[in-house]
N, C-alpha and C positions, 0 to 999 in steps of 0.2 A: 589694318589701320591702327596706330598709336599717337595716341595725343602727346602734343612736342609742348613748346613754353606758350603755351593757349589754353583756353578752357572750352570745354566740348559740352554739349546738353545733346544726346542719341536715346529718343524715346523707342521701344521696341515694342510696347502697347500701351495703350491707351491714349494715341491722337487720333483721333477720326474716327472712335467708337469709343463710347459708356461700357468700359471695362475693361479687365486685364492689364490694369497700371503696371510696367514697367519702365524707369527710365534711367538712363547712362549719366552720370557727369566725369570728365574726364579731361584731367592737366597732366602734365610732369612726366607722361610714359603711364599713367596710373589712369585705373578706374574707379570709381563707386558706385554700387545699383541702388536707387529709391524704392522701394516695394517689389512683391512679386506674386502678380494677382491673377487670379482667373477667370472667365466669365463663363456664363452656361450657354447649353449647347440650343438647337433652333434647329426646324424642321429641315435645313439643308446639311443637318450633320443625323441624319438617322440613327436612333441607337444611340446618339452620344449625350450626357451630361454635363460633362465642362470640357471646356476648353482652354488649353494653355498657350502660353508664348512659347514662338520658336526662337532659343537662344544661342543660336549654331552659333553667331558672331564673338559672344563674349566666352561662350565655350572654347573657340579658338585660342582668346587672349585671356583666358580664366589665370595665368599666370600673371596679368598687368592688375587682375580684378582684386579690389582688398575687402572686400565685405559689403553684405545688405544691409540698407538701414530702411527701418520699417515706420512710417507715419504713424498706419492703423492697424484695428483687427478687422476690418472687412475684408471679406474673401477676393472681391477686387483687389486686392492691397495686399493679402497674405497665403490667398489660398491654391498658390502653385509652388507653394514651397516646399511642400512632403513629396512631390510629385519630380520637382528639379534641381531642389539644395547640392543633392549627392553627386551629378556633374560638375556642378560649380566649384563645391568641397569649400565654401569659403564661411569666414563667421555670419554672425547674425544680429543686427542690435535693434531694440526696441524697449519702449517703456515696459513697465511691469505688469499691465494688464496684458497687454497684448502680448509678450512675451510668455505669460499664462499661457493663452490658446495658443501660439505656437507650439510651447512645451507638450502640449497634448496631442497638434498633430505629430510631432518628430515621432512619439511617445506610440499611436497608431500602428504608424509605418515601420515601430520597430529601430527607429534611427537615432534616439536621443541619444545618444552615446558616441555616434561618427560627428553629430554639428555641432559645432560653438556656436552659443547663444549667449548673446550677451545684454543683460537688464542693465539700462540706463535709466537713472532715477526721473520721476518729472521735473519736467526746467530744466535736464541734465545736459550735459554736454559729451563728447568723445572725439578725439584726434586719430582722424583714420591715415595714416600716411598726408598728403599736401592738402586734407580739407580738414575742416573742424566745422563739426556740424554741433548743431545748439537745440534742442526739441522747444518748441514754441508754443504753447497750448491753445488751443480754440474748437469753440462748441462744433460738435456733429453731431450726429444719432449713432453715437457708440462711444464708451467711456475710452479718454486719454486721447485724443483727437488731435493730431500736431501738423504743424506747419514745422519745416526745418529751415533754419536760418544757416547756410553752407557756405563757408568763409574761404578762399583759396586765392592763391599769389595774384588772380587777374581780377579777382572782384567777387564782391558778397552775389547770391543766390537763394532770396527767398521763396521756398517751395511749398505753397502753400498746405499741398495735399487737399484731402476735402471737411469740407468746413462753413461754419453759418458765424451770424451774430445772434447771442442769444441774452440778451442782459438780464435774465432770471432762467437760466440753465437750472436744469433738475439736480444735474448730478457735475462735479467741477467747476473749474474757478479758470476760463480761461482768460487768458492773453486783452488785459485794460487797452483804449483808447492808445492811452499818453506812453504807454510800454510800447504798442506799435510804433506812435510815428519816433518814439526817440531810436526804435530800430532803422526807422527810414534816416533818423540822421545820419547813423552811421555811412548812409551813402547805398545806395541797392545798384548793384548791374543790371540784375533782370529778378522780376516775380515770372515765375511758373508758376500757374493758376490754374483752378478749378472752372469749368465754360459751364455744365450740369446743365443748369437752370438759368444762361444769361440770359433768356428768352422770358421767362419773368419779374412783371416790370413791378412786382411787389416785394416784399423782403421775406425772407422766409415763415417767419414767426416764433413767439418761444413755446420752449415746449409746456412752462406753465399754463398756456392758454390750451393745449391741448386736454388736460387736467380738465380743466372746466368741465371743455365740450364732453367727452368721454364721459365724467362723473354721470352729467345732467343726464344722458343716452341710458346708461346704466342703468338710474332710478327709473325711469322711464318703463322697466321692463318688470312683468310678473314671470317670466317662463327662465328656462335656463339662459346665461350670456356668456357666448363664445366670443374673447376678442384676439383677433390673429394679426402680428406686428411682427417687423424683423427679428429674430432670436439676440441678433446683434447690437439691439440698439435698447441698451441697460436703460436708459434714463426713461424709454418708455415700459419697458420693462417695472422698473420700479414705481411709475407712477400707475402702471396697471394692479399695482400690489395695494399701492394707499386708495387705489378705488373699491379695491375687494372689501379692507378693514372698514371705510366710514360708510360703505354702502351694505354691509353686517354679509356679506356674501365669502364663504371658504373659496379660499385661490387652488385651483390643479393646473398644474403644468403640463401639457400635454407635447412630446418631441424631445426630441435626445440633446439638439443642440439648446434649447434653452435651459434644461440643467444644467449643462456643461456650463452658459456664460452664469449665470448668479455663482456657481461655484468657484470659480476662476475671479467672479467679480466680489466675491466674500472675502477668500481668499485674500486680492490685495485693499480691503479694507472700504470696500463699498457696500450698500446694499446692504448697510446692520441692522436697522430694524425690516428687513423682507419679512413677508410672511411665510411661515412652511406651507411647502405645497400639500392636499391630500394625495391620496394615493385615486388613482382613476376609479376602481371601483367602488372606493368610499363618494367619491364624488356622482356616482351615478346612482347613491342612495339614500341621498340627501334630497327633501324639498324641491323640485327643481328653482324656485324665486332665492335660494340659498348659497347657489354655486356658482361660480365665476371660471368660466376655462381661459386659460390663456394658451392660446397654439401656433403651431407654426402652420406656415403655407402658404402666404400670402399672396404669391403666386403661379398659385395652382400646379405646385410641381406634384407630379404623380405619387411620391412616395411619400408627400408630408403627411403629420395628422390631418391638417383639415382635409385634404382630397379623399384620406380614409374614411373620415366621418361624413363625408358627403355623397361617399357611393355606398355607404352602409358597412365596409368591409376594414373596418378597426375594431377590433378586438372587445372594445372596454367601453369606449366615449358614442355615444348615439343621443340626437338632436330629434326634435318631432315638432310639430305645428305649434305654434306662438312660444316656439323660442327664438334665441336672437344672436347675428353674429356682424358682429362689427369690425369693418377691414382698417385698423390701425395704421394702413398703410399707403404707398402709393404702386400706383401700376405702373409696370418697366414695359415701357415699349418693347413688344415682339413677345411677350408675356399674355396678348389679350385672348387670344385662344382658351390657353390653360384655366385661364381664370374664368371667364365664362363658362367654361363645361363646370367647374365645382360651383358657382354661384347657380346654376340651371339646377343642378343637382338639388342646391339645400333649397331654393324657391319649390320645387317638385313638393318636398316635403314640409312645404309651410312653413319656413325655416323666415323670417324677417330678416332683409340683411341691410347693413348699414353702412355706406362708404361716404370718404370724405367728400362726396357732392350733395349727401343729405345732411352732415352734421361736422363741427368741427375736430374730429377725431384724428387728425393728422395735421403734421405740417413736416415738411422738407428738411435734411441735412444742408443742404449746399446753399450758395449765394443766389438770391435774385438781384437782379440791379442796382437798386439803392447799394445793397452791402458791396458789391462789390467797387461802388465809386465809392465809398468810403474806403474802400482797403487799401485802394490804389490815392487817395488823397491819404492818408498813415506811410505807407511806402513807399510810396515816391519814386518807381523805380527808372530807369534809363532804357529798360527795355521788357516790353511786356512777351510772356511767349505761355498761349494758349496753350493747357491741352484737357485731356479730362471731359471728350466730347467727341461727337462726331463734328465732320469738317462745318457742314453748319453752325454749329454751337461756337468751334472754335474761331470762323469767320468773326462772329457777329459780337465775341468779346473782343477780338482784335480792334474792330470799329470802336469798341465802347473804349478801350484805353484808348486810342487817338484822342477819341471823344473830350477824353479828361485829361488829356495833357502827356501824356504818356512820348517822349519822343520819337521809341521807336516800337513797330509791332515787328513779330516771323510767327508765323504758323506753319508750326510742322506737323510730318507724319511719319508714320511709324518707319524706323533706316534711315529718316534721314538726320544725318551728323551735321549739325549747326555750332560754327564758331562764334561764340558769345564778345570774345575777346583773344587777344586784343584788335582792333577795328570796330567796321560796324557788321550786326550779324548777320550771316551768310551761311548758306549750307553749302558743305565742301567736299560732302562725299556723301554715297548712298550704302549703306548694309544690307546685309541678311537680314531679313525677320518674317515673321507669318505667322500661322496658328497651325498646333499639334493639339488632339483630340485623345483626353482618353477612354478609350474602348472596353469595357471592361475592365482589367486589368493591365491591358496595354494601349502605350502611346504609340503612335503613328499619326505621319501627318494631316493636316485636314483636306490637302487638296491630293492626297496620295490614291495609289492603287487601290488599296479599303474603302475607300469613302467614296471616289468617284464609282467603281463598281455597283457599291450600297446604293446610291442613288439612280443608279440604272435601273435595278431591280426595283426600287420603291417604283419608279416611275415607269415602267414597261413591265414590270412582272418576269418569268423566266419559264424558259419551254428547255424541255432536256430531251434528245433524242438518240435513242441505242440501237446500231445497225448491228445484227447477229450476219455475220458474212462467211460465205465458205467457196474457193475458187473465184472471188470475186463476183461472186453473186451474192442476193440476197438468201439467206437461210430460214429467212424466217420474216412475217412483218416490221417493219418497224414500231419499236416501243416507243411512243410520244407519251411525257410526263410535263405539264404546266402548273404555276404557282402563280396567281396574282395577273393572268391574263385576264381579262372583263369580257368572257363568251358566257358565264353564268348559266342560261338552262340549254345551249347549244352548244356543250360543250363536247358532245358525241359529234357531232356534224363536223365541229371545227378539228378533232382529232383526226377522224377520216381524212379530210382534205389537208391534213401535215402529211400523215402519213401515204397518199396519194401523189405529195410532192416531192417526199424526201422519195418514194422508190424511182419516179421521173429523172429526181438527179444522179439516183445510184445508175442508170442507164446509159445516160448520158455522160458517163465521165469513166464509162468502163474501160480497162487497162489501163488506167492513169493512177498516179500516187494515192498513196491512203491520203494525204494531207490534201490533192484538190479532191477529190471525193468529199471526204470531211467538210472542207467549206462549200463545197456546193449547195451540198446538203442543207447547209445553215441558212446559207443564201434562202435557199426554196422555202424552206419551213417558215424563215420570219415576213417573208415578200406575203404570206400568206395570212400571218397573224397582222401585218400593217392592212392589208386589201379586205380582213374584217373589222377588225375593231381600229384603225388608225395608229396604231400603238406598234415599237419595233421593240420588242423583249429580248432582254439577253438571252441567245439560244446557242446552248451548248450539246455536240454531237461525238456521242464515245462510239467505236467500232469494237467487236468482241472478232475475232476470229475462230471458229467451230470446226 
């Protein structure tokens, strides 16, 4: 597929799931990608941590493709890009914070040197071949937060990316009132928009008032106070810092990615007055009414600090009865698992903990309702197109711009290629897309041979069975070896009666192929492990010849 004298909008993730923002726009024979993000991985990806987009489709036309342009620096938005740049081979542009943590993944991976990165000042503008894209400023929970105003021969495209109203933001100056609607003069085709939170009928809140609640919580406390918030999100980040100094308590950082953003956000001139962090062990030798951690983890991924400090197995940072830790943040659906086991954990050891349903220590990046009729009354656009949500979310914003005047809605999903213009919008074609998983240190896809197999095992366990044969007979018993069957203390009974069936099938199938032997066998052995415990395990059967 190539875009002719039309403008295309081809999301390849992030409609109809909260994460892995990727999206197409594409006129004139030409493309441009909006972000390229990742999300993490879920109990039906075993073994895996994040997951990527599958980009076979623009991999194809990586020739038509002219460069990424990056909203943010959240890892939905950025953090498949050390992982997929190098197929693409194409530039990179984004503001200068973000552009920062870019530089550091390329920098990781070892790549800074094969990608073009390209830092666009704030406010800035760049002409990528038939668009000209314009970075648009507005509050999120992470510093440099842009909406892209994308200008092309069929009509303006305001994209919103993700984003709140915040009229006393911690950190930046975004995007006035009267700045908006005089961009809705210009006339809008379409806003592509954030759905997150259309399902909250309150406004998000600023994050000054987060300040308050936070401070008040703090003084509150004699023991030590753990507070764990996104690493990402500077503006609480910094306000965790001015609670340390007026509430007389030493800040420690605790996690690799939060030093990384204060220094990237130093760097491009944020965050002057922070505090220096102590060092962990100074921090664990101080008064505990003295010390203020700030960590990562918030949820509950296994490698963070706080999951470490909460099964006692970090090195340095340990928590005891009447101290205090407070979740600066919110819970990601499909996330409640994780976080439970560590909050069980720090409750076990007296640990007080404090989330935003006991006190006001949080509030949201994204729009709830009110912001979002205000955005759409500034913009004015002629065609709203959800995305940045599962089909719910995006449903239910669709309805709210009707709601407000909006003339037309399209809610898409991920492949499908929507003409914006010229007409009215349509989808005209369907793509490639999906999700690739990486494994380790490889990708492979998520519904591929790896993963469906991994999930067989998770869920039946695995029986292995080695016939020693000689003349086509048995030479010996059969060696039955299982993993993760659920026979537990009848695990002698239930091997006998494998190995009772697989010699039935050696019988049974004498002078025939190794290969119906083999499956016979397999046959007998699992008929056996379903008829005890229910369950059909992958059972794999090697013949030795003697």
């Amino acid at each position: 597929m190539k875009p002719k004298k039309e403008l295309i909008f081809l999301p390849l993730g992030g409609s109809g799931e909260i994460g892995m923002n990727v999206n197409l726009y594409g006129c004139d024979g030409k493309w441009i990608m909006v972000d390229l993000g990742m999300t993490f991985g879920d109990p039906s990806y075993p073994g895996v941590e994040l997951v990527l987009p599958d980009l076979t489709f623009i991999e194809k036309h990586r020739k038509d493709l002219l460069g990424v342009v990056l909203t943010h620096a959240h890892e939905d938005h950025i953090g498949a890009i050390p992982y997929l740049i190098q197929d693409l081979n194409v530039p990179l542009y984004a503001t200068p914070f973000t552009a920062g943590l870019i530089a550091k993944k390329l920098q990781e991976e070892g790549i800074e040197d094969e990608i073009e990165l390209n830092i666009i000042e704030n406010e800035g503008s760049v002409e990528i071949g038939p668009f000209h894209c314009r970075y648009v400023p507005l509050a999120h929970s992470i510093l440099e937060g842009n909406a892209l105003l994308i200008d092309t021969p069929y009509g303006k495209i305001f994209h919103t990316g993700d984003w709140k109203l915040d009229e006393n933001p911690v950190t930046g100056e975004p995007t006035t009132p009267a700045e908006l609607s005089a961009i809705g003069d210009e006339g809008i085709l379409a806003l592509v928009g954030d759905s997150t939170n259309v399902f909250n009928k309150e406004a998000s809140g600023s994050e000054t008032g987060v300040r308050e609640g936070l401070e008040a919580v703090v003084r509150e406390q004699t023991g030590r106070v753990l507070i764990t918030t996104f690493a990402s999100n500077a503006a609480r980040v910094k306000t965790i810092g001015d609670i340390a100094k007026a509430t007389g308590r030493q800040l420690c950082m605790v996690g690799r990615s939060l030093h990384r953003i204060v220094e990237v956000a130093k760097a491009n001139g944020y965050l002057k007055d922070f505090p220096t962090s102590i060092r962990e062990d100074d921090a664990m030798k101080l008064p505990r009414d003295q010390v203020l951690i700030l960590s990562t983890g918030t949820q509950g991924e296994p490698r963070a600090a706080l999951s470490r400090i909460s099964d006692r197995s970090h090195a340095r940072i340990q928590l005891q009865e009447g101290d205090t830790v407070i979740y600066s943040s919110k819970q990601i659906p499909g996330n409640e698992v994780g976080i439970s086991v560590v909050q069980n954990a720090l409750a076990e050891q007296g640990v007080h903990i404090v989330t935003e349903r006991q006190a006001h220590v949080h509030v949201s990046g994204h729009p709830g309702v009110p912001e979002l009729e205000k955005m759409y009354g500034w913009i004015r656009p002629q065609i709203a197109v959800p995305v940045h949500g599962e089909r719910r979310h995006m449903e239910e914003h669709a309805r709210l711009a009707a709601r407000v005047g909006v003339p037309q809605q399209i809610v898409p999903i991920n492949g499908s290629a929507i003409r914006l213009a010229p007409g009215a919008p349509k989808v005209i074609d369907h793509v490639e897309h999906g999700r690739l998983v990486l494994d380790g240190d490889v990708i492979v896809p998520a519904d591929g041979q790896t993963m469906v197999e991994r999930r067989r095992l998770a869920h039946g366990g695995f029986i292995g069975v080695v016939l020693a044969m000689k003349g086509g007979r048995l030479a010996a018993d059969p060696l039955i070896q299982i993993q993760g069957v659920p026979v537990e203390d009848e695990v002698e009974d239930f091997i006998e009666d494998c190995k009772d069936a697989a010699k039935a099938a050696v019988k049974k199938t004498a002078g025939k192929p190794v290969h119906a032997l083999s499956e016979a066998v397999r046959v007998s052995v699992r008929r056996i492990a379903r008829e005890w415990t229910g369950k059909k395990p992958v059972t794999k059967v090697d013949i030795l010849e003697v």
